[in-house]
C-alpha positions as CSV (number, residue, x, y, z in Angstrom):
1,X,91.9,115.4,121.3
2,X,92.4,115.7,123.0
3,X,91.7,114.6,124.4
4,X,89.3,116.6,122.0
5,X,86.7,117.0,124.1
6,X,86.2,119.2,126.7
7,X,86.3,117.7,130.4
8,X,82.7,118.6,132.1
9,X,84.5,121.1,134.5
10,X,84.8,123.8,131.7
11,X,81.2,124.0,130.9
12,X,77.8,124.8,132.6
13,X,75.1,122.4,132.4
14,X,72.9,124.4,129.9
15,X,76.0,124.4,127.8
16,X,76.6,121.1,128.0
17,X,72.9,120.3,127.3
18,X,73.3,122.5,123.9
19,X,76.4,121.0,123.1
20,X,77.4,119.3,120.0
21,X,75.1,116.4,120.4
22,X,71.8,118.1,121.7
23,X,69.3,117.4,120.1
24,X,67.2,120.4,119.6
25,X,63.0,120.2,118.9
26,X,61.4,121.7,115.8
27,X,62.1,123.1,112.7
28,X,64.5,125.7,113.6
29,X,62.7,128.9,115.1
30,X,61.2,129.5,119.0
31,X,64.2,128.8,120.7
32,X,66.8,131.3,122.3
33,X,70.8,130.9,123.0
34,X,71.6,131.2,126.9
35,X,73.5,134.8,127.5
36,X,77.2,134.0,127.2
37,X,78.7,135.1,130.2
38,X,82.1,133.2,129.6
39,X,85.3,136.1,129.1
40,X,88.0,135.5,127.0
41,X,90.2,134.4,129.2
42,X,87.9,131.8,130.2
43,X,87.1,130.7,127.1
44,X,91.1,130.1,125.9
45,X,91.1,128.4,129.2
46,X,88.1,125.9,128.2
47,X,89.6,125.6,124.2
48,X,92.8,124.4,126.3
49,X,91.5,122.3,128.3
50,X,89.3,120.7,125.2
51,X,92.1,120.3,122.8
52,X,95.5,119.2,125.3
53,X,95.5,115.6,125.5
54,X,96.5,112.7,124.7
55,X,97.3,113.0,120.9
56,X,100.3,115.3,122.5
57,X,101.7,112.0,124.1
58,X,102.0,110.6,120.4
59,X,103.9,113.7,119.0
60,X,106.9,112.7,119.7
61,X,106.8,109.3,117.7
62,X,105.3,110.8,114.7
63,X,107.9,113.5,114.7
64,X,110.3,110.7,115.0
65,X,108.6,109.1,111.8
66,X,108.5,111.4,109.6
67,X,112.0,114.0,111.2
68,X,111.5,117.0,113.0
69,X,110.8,119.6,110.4
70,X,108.1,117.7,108.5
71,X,106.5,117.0,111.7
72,X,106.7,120.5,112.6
73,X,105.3,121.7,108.6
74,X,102.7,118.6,108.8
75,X,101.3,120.1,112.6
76,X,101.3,124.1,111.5
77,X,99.4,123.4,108.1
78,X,96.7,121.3,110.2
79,X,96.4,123.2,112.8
80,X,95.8,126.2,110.4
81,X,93.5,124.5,108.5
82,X,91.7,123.1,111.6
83,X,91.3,126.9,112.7
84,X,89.8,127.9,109.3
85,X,87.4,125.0,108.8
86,X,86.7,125.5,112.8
87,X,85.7,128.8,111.9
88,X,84.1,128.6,108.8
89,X,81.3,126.6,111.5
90,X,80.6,129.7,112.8
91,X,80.1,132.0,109.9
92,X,77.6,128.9,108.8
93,X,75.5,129.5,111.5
94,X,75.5,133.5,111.7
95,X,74.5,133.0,108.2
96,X,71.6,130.7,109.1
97,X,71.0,132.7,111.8
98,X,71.1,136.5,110.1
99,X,69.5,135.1,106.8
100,X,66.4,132.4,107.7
101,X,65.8,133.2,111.3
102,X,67.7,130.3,112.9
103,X,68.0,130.5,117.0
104,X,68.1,126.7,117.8
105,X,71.7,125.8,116.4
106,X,73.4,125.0,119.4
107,X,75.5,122.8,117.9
108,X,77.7,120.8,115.1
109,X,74.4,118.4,114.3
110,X,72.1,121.4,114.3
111,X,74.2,123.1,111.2
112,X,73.8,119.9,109.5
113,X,70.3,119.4,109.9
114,X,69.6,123.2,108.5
115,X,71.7,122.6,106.1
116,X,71.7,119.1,104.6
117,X,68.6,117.7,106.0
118,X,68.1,115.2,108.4
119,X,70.8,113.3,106.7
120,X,73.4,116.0,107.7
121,X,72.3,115.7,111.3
122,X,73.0,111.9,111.2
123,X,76.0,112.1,110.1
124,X,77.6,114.5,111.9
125,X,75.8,113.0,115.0
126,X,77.4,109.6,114.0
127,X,80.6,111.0,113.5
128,X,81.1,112.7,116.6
129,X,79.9,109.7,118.4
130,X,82.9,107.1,116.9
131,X,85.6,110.0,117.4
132,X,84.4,110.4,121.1
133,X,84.2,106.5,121.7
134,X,88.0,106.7,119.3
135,X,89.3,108.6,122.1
136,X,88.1,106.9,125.0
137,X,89.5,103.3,123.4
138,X,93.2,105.2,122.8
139,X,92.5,106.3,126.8
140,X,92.7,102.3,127.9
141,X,95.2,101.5,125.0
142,X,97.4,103.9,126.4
143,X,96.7,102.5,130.4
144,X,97.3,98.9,128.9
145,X,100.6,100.0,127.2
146,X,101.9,102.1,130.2
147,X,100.8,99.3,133.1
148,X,102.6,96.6,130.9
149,X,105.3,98.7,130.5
150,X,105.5,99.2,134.7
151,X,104.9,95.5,135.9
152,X,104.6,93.5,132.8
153,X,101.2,93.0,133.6
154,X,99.4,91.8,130.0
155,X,97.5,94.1,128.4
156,X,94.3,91.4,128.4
157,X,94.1,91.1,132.4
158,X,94.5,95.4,132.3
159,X,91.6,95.6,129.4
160,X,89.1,93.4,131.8
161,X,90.2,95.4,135.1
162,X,89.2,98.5,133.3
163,X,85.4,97.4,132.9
164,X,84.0,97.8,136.2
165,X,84.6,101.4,137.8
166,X,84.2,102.7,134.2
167,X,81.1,100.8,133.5
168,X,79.6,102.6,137.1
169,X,80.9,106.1,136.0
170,X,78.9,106.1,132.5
171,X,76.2,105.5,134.3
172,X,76.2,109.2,136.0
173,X,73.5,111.6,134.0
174,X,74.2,114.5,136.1
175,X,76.7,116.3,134.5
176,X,78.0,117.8,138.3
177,X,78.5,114.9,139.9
178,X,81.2,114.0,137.5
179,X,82.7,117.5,137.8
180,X,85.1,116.8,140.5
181,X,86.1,113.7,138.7
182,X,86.7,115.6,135.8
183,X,88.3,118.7,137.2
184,X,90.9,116.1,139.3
185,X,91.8,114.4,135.7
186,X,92.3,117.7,133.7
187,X,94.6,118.6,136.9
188,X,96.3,115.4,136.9
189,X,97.1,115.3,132.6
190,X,98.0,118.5,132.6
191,X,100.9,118.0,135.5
192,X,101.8,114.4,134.1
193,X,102.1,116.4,130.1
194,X,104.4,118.9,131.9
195,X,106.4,116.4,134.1
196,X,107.1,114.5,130.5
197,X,108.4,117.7,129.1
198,X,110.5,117.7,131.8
199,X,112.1,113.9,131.9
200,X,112.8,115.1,128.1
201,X,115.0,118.0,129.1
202,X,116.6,115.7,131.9
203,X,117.2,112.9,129.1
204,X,118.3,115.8,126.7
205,X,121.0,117.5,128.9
206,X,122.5,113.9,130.5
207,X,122.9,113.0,126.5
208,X,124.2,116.3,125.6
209,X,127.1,115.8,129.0
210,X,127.8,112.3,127.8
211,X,128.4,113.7,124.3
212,X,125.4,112.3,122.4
213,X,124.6,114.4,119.5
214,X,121.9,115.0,116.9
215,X,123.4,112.3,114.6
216,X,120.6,110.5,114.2
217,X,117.8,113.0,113.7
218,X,115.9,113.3,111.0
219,X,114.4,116.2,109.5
220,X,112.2,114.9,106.8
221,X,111.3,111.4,105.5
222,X,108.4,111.3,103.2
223,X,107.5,108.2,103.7
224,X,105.5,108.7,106.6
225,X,103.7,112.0,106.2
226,X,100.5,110.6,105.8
227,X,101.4,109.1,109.9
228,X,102.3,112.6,110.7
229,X,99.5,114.3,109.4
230,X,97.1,111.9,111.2
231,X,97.9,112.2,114.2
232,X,98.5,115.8,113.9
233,X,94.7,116.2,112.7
234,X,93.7,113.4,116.0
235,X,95.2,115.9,118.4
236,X,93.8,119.0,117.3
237,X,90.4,118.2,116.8
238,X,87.9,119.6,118.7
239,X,85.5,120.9,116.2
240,X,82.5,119.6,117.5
241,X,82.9,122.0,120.6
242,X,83.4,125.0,118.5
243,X,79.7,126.4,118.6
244,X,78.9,125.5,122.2
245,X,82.3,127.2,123.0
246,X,81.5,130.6,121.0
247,X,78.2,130.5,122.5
248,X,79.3,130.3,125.7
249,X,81.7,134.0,124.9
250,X,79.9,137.3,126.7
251,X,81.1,138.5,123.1
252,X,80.8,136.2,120.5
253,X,82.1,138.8,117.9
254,X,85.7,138.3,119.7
255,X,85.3,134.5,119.9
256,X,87.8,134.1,116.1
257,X,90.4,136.4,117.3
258,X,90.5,134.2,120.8
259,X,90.1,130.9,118.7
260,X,93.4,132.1,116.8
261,X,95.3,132.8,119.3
262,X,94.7,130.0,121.7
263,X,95.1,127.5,119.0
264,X,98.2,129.1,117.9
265,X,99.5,128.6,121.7
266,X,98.2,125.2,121.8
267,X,100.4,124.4,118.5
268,X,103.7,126.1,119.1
269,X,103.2,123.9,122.5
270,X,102.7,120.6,120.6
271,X,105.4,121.0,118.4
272,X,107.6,121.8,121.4
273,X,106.5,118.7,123.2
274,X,106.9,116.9,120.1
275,X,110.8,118.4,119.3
276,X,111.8,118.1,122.2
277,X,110.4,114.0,122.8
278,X,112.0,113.3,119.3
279,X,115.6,115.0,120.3
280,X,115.8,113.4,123.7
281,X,115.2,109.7,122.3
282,X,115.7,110.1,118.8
283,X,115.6,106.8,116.8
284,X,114.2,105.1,120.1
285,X,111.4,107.3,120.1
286,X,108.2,105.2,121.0
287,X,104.7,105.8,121.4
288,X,103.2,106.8,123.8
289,X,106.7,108.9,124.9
290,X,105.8,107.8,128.5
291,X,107.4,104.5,127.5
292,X,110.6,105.5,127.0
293,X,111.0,107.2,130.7
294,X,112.9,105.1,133.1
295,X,113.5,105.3,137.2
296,X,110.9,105.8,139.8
297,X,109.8,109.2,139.7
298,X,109.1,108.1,135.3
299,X,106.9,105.7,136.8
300,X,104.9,107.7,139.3
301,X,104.2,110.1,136.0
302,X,103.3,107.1,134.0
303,X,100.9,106.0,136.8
304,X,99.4,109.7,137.1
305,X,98.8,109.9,133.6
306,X,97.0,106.3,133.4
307,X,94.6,107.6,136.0
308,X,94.1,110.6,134.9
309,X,92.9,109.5,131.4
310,X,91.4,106.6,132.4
311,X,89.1,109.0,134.6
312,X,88.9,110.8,131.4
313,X,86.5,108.5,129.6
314,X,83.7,109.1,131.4
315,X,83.7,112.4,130.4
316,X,84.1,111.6,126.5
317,X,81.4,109.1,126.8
318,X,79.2,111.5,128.6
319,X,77.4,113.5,125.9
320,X,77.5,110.3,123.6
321,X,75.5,107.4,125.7
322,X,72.3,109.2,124.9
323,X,72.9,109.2,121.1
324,X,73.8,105.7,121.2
325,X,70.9,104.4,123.3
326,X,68.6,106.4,121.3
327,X,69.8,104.8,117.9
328,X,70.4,101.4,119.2
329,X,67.5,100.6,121.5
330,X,63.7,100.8,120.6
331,X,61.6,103.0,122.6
332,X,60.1,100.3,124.5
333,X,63.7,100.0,126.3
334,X,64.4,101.9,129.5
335,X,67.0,104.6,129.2
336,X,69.4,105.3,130.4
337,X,70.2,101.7,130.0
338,X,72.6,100.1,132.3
339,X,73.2,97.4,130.5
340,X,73.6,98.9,127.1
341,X,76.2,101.0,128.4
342,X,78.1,98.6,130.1
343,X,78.5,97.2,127.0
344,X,79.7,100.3,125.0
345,X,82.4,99.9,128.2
346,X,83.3,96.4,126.8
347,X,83.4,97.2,123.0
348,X,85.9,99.5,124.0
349,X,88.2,97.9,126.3
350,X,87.8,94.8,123.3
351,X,89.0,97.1,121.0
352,X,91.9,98.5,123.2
353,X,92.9,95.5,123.7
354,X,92.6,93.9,119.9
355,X,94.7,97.4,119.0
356,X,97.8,97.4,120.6
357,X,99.3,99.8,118.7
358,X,98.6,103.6,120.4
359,X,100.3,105.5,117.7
360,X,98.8,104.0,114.5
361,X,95.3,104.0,116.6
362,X,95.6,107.6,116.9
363,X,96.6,107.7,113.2
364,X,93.5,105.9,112.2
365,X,91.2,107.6,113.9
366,X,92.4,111.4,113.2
367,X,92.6,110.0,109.1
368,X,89.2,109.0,109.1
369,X,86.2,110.2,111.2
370,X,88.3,113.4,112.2
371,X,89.5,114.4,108.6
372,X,85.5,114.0,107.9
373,X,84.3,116.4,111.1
374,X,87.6,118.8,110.9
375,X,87.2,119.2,106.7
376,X,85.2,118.0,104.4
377,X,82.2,118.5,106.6
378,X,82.5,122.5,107.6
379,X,83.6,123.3,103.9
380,X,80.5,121.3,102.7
381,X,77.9,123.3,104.6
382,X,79.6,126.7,104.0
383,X,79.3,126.1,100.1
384,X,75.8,125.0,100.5
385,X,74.8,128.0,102.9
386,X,76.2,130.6,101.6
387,X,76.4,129.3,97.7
388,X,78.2,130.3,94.7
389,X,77.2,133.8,94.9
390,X,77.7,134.3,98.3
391,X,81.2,133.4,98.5
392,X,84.8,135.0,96.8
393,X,86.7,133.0,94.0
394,X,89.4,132.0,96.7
395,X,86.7,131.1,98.9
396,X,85.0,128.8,96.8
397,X,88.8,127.2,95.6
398,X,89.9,127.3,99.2
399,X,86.8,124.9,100.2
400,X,86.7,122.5,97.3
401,X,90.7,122.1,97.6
402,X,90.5,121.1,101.3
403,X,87.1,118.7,100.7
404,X,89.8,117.0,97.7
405,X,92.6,116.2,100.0
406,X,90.1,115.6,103.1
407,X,88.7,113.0,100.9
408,X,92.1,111.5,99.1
409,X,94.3,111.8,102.9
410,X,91.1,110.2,104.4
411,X,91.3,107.2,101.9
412,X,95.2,107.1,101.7
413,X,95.6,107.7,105.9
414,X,93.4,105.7,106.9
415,X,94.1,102.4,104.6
416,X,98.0,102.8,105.9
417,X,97.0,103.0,109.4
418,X,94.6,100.1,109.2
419,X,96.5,98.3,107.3
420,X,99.8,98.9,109.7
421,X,97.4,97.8,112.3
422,X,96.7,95.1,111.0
423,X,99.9,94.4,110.6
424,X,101.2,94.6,114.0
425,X,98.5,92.8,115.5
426,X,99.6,89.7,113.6
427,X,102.7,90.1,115.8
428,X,103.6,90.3,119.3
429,X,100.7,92.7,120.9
430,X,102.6,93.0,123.9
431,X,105.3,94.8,122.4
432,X,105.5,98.4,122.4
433,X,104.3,100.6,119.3
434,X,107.5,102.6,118.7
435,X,109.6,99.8,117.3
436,X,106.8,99.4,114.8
């Protein structure tokens, strides 16, 4: 969600090297994990930065969707679930590791290789590549949104003007000269995210003086729990950083107990930010939440925000462009590619552009390629590592139970998302997604 991904600024090279895209040599032995030297407070720090982002700007919507409380129950049971499957990564690869000798899993691909053969790799690979090029596209579909929402400006002329500077910034291969881009956009979201939570306290107390109640909030409504769940599932993933991240720990014994803990903070914050979004607007509730703040310091926040994501995209491109030349071009081709990934610029500004809607993009993408990476994936390779006799009763219930709903959600989610996509885009595109 995060964004997902972690901004460069929170990793060293080598750990960005062995992330959750490297690409590692041989069949599994003669290589060595870097010495973590990352504390635990630095590590909470880097799973913050990695998993507040932009799926927080669409909490407030989808709590207005489906009422407070079943937005709040529909966020708690993902996010636990996210933390279990996250962690059930890690006991994958100790096992590998303790078991057959395995020091090259440095990341999310690697475990899949081991595990499920070069097929496993692929797929993980491929997955992580469409959610990181997901989250880039809901970057520009929330600038378009925001910049039409400031000066009318349409969203196709804002889509184009995007192209260029991003289409120079992918082009960067060293990781450190896009730190100080990086480090100025985490700064920049983070102070936007909190200046939101504060235009919704503003909005809360001036209803709450002009004796505007809670009349018409809703707690639950069915009917949209699949929306919820999505989004709730987009903004907490992050599992493809898990392994590079526990790595990265001076003690990677204490790396759960941290996970836990951070995750837990990161939740209670989104439901927060969500809550209190939903009970300043209520039934005008739109998304992304920026659109409903009015005056000029709203707009100087909305304009913060835009740069600081749009900066953003670079960095969730970063650890992708590789992948995508490699499977896309022949070897003949000279990489990095320019023009290839000028082109990966202009898929994604097309699709920004073709999806209007930022909520039900953020839906989509969290009820399809995330469910895959978040659960059914990690729950596959722990039954297959560990097998039948390696793992409890509850164990073995608890993992086929969450690959069952990660399959049926995934199907269910991400046909109602499409299909409400779909929908809206035979409409007006330029109006905003909270009336949909």
């Amino acid at each position: 969600n995060s964004s997902s991904s972690a901004s460069s600024s929170s990793f060293s090279d080598e750990e960005i090297e062995n992330g959750p895209l490297s690409k590692t040599k041989g069949g599994g032995h003669g290589h060595e994990y870097p010495p973590g030297t990352a504390t635990s407070s630095q590590v909470a720090v880097n799973i913050f930065i990695s998993f507040v982002g932009a799926g927080m700007l669409g909490m407030p919507y989808a709590f207005s969707r489906s009422g407070w409380l079943l937005g709040l129950l529909a966020l708690s049971a993902t996010s636990i679930a996210n933390v279990y499957c996250m962690l059930l990564l890690v006991k994958t690869r100790r096992k590998l590791e303790d078991s057959e000798g395995h020091t090259d899993l440095f990341g999310y691909g690697d475990v899949g290789r081991v595990v499920a053969g070069n097929w496993g790799e692929s797929l993980v690979n491929g997955c992580l590549v469409l959610s990181q090029v997901g989250f880039g596209t809901a970057y520009l579909i929330f600038v378009a949104e925001n910049l039409h929402n400031i000066a009318k400006i349409e969203r196709l002329w804002t889509c184009i003007a995007c192209v260029p500077i991003l289409a120079i910034l992918v082009q960067i291969t060293d990781m450190k000269k896009l730190s100080p881009v990086s480090l100025f956009a985490d700064v920049v979201n983070i102070t936007g995210l909190c200046a939101v939570l504060y235009e919704d306290y503003q909005v809360s107390v001036n209803n709450s003086e002009h004796g505007r109640g809670d009349e018409d909030l809703t707690a639950i409504n069915y009917s949209s729990f699949l929306y919820v769940t999505g989004v709730a599932i987009y903004s907490l993933e992050g599992v493809g950083l898990v392994l590079p991240l526990e790595s990265s720990h001076v003690c990677r014994d204490e790396f759960p107990s941290v996970m836990k803990k951070t995750i837990f903070g990161i939740t209670s914050l989104m439901i927060v930010f969500g809550c209190s979004g939903y009970y300043a607007f209520g039934s005008l509730t739109e998304s992304p939440i920026t659109l409903n703040l009015g005056g000029e310091w709203a707009t100087v926040v909305k304009l913060c925000l835009c740069v600081g994501l749009y900066l953003t995209f670079p960095m969730m491109m970063f650890p992708v462009n590789e992948v995508l030349e490699d499977f896309f071009l022949s070897e003949k081709m000279p990489k990095p590619n320019r023009v290839f990934r000028t082109c990966v610029v202009i898929a994604s500004a097309t699709i920004a552009y073709a999806v209007p809607n930022f909520g039900q993009f953020l839906s989509l993408v969290g009820s399809s390629i995330c469910t895959l990476l978040a659960f059914i994936l990690p729950c596959y390779f722990h039954l297959m590592a560990f097998g039948r006799q390696g793992l409890s009763y509850w164990e073995i219930l608890l993992d086929y139970f969450l690959i069952g709903f990660g399959v049926l959600f995934g199907v269910l989610g991400t046909y109602e998302s499409f299909s409400a996509i779909m929908q809206h885009t035979g409409g007006d595109g330029d109006e905003s997604s909270g009336g949909s």
